[in-house]
C-alpha positions as CSV (number, residue, x, y, z in Angstrom):
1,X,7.6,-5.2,-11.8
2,X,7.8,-6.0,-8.1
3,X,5.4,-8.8,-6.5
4,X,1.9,-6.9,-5.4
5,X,2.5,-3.9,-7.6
6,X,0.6,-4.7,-10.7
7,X,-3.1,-4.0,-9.2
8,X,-2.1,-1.2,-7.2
9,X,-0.7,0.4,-10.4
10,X,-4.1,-0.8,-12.1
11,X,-6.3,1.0,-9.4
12,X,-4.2,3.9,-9.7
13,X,-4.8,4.1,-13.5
14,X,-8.4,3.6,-12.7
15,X,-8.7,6.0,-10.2
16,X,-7.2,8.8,-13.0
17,X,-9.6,7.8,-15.3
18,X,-7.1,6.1,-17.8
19,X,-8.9,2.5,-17.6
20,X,-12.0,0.7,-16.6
21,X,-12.1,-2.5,-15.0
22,X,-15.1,-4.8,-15.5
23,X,-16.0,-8.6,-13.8
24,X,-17.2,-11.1,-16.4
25,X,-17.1,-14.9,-15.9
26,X,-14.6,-16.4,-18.3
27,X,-15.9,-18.4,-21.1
28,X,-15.4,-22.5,-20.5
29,X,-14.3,-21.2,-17.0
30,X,-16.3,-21.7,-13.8
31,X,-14.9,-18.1,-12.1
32,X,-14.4,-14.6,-13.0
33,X,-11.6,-11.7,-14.5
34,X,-11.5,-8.5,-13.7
35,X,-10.9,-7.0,-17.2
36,X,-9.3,-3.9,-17.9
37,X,-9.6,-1.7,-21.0
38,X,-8.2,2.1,-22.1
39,X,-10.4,5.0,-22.1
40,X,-10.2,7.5,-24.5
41,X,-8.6,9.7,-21.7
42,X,-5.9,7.0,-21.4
43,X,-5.0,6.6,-25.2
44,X,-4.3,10.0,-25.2
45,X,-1.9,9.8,-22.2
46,X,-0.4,6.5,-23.3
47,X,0.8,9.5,-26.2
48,X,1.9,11.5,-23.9
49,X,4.1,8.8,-21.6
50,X,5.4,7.6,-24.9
51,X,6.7,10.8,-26.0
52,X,8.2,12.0,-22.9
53,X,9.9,8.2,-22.8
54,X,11.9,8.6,-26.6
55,X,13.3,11.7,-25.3
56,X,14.1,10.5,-22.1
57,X,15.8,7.5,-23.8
58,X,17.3,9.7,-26.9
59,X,19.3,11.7,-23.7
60,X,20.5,8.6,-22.6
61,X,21.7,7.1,-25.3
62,X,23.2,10.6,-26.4
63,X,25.3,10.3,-23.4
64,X,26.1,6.3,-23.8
65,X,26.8,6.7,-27.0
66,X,28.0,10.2,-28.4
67,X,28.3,10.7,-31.8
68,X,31.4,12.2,-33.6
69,X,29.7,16.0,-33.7
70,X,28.7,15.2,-30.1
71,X,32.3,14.4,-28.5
């Protein structure tokens, strides 16, 4: 991941409704941690981007690395 693209990525999955953030001070810590956590809305696409990535990477590797039938 490229330098300053982690918390743009995390406000976009906020702003879609796939995590919420929350400030809380850190226990034995004198500052606070935005904290993020899954919604339900973002388990279920967490499903859906893992599914789409197997095939993606089955297709790939199909092509890297044909099998007998496949060549």
């Amino acid at each position: 991941m490229q330098r300053g693209s982690l918390y743009p990525a995390l406000h976009r999955l906020e702003e879609r409704g796939w995590v919420v953030s929350k400030w809380e001070i850190a226990p034995n810590r004198n500052r606070e941690f935005k904290y993020y956590r899954l919604t339900e809305k973002g388990r279920k696409q967490v499903i859906v981007e893992e599914s789409q990535w197997k095939r993606m990477t089955e297709a790939v590797a199909r092509v890297m690395w044909p099998t007998a039938e496949e060549s």
